[in-house]
C-alpha positions in Angstrom: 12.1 -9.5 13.7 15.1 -9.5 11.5 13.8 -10.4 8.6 10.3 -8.0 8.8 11.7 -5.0 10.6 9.1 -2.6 9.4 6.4 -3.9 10.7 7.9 -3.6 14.5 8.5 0.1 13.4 5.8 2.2 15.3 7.3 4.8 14.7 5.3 5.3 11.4 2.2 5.0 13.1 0.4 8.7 13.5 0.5 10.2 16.8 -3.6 9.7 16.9 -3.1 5.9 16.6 0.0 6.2 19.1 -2.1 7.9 21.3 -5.6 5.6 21.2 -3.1 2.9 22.0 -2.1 4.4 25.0 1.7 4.7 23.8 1.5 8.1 25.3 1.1 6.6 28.9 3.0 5.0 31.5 0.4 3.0 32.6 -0.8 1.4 29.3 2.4 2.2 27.3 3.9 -1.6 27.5 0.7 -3.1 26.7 -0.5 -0.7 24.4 2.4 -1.3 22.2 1.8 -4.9 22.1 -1.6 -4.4 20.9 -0.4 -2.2 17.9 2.3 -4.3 16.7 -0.6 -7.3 17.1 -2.3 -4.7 14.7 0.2 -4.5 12.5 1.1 -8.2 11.9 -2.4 -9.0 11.9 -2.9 -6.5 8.6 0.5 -7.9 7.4 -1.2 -11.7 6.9 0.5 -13.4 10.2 -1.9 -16.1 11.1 -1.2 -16.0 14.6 -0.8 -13.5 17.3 -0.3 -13.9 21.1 -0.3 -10.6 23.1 0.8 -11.4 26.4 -0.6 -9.3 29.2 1.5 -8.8 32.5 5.8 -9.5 33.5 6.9 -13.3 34.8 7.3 -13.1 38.9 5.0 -13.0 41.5 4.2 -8.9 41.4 2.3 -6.6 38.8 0.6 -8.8 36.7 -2.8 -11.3 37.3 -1.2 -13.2 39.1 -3.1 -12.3 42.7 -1.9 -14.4 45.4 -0.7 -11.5 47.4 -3.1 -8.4 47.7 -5.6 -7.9 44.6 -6.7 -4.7 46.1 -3.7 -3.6 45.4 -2.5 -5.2 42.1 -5.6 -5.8 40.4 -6.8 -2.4 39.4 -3.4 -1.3 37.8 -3.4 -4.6 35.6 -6.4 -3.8 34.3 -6.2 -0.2 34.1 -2.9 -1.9 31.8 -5.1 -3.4 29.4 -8.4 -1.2 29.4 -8.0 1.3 26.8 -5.2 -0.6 24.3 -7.8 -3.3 24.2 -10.9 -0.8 23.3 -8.3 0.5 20.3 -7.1 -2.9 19.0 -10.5 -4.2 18.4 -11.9 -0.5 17.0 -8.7 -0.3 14.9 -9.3 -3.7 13.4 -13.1 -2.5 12.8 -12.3 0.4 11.0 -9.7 -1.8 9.1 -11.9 -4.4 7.7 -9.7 -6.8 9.6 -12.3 -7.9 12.4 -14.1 -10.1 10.3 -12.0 -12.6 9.8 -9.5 -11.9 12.8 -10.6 -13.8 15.8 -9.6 -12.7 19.5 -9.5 -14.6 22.5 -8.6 -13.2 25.8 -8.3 -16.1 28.5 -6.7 -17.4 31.1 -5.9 -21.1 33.2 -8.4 -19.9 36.0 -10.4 -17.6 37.9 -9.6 -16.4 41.6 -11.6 -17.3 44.6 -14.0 -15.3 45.8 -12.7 -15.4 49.1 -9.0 -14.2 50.4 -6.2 -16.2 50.6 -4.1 -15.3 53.3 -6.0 -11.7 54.4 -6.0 -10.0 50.9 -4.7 -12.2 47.9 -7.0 -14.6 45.9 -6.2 -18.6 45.3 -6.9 -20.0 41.5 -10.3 -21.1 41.1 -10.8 -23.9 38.2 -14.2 -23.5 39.2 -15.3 -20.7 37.0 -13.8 -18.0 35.0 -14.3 -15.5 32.0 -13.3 -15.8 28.1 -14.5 -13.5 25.6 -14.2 -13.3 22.2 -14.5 -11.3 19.7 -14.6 -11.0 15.8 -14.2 -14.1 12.9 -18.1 -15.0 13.5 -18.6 -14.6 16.8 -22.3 -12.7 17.6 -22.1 -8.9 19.6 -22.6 -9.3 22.9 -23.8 -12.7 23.0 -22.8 -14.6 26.6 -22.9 -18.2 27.6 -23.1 -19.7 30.9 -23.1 -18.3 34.4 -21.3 -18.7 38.0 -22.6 -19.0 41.3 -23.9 -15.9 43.0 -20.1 -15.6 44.9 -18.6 -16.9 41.8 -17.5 -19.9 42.9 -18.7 -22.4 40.5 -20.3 -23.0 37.1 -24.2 -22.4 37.7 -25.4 -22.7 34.2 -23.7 -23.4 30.9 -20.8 -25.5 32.2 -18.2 -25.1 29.5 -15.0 -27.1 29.2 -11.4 -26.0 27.3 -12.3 -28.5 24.9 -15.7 -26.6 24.0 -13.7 -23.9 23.2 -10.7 -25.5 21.2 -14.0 -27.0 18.8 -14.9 -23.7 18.5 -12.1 -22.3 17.7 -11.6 -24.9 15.0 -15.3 -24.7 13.9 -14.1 -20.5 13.4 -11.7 -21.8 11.2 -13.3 -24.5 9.3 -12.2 -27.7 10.9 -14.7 -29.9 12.3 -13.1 -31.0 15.1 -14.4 -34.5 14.9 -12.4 -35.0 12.2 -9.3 -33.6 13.0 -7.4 -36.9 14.0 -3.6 -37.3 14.1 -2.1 -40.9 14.1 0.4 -41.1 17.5 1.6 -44.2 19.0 -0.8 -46.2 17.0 -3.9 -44.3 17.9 -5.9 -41.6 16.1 -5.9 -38.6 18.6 -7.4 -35.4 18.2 -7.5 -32.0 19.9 -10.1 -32.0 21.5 -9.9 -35.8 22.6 -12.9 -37.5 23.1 -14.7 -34.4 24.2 -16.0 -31.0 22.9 -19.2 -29.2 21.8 -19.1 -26.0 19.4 -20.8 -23.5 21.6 -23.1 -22.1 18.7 -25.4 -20.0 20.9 -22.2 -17.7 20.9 -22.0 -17.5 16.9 -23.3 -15.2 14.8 -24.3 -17.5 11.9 
């Protein structure tokens, strides 16, 4: 930050862009600006982004345990609309087609309460999309069980999508070894399947 302080300068972004961000807001305002300065480093080369969506604690963020009647809708109400602008801006931009987002998470939520109205992890199944750098419009891959529970179809492991991630940026990951404690490990382990049905080419 000290050494690039223009490009966490908002300021100099028009009030139309300020706005489609949801700067304007209380409710997507935190998030929103996130997403912009994402935005802005992505179109000033940065390699990497992470935008991180919702405070540390145990109230008002994804985090469901205690009621996700009540603290699910504001979360994504959060992250709706500065979403829908980072991935038009980056359209419009020219920068989508080789910028690749990931939105994820460690788990799902049961889809039963814990407690009376809070929701336990579930490793069982859970969403990632992505978008851009190759990936195919609206393609999907796999399903859950009816009360999405578990995997039904498509059963897809985090080291499916770490190879493709690295396929997405031209590393087989078969090949990407490192030498540790005298064996060759890689990232994905022993594991992993690029999940082409997903990619556009």
């Amino acid at each position: 930050q000290l050494s690039a302080p223009e490009a966490f300068d908002l300021a100099a972004e028009s009030e139309t862009t300020q706005q489609a961000y949801g700067l304007d807001q209380p409710e997507t305002q935190d998030f929103g600006r996130r997403c912009l300065l994402a935005r802005r480093l992505v179109e000033r080369g940065t390699r990497f982004v992470q935008v991180w969506s919702g405070p540390q604690g145990a109230v008002n963020n994804w985090d469901n345990h205690g009621n996700i009647q009540t603290e699910l809708p504001p979360m994504a109400r959060s992250v709706d609309q500065p979403i829908a602008a980072l991935l038009t801006d980056l359209q419009q931009r020219g920068l989508l087609a080789d910028t690749l987002l990931i939105w994820t998470t460690e788990f799902g939520r049961t889809p039963f309460a814990q407690g009376s109205l809070g929701r336990d992890h579930n490793s069982g199944t859970f969403v990632t999309w992505l978008a851009g750098a190759g990936i195919r419009k609206g393609a999907t891959w796999g399903r859950s069980d009816d009360l999405a529970w578990q995997t039904a179809e498509g059963k897809t492991w985090g080291y499916d999508l770490h190879a493709t991630i690295l396929h997405l940026l031209g590393i087989d990951h078969h090949q990407l070894t490192f030498r540790h404690s005298g064996i060759d490990r890689r990232l994905t382990d022993v594991h992993g399947r690029v999940i082409h049905e997903i990619l556009s080419a």
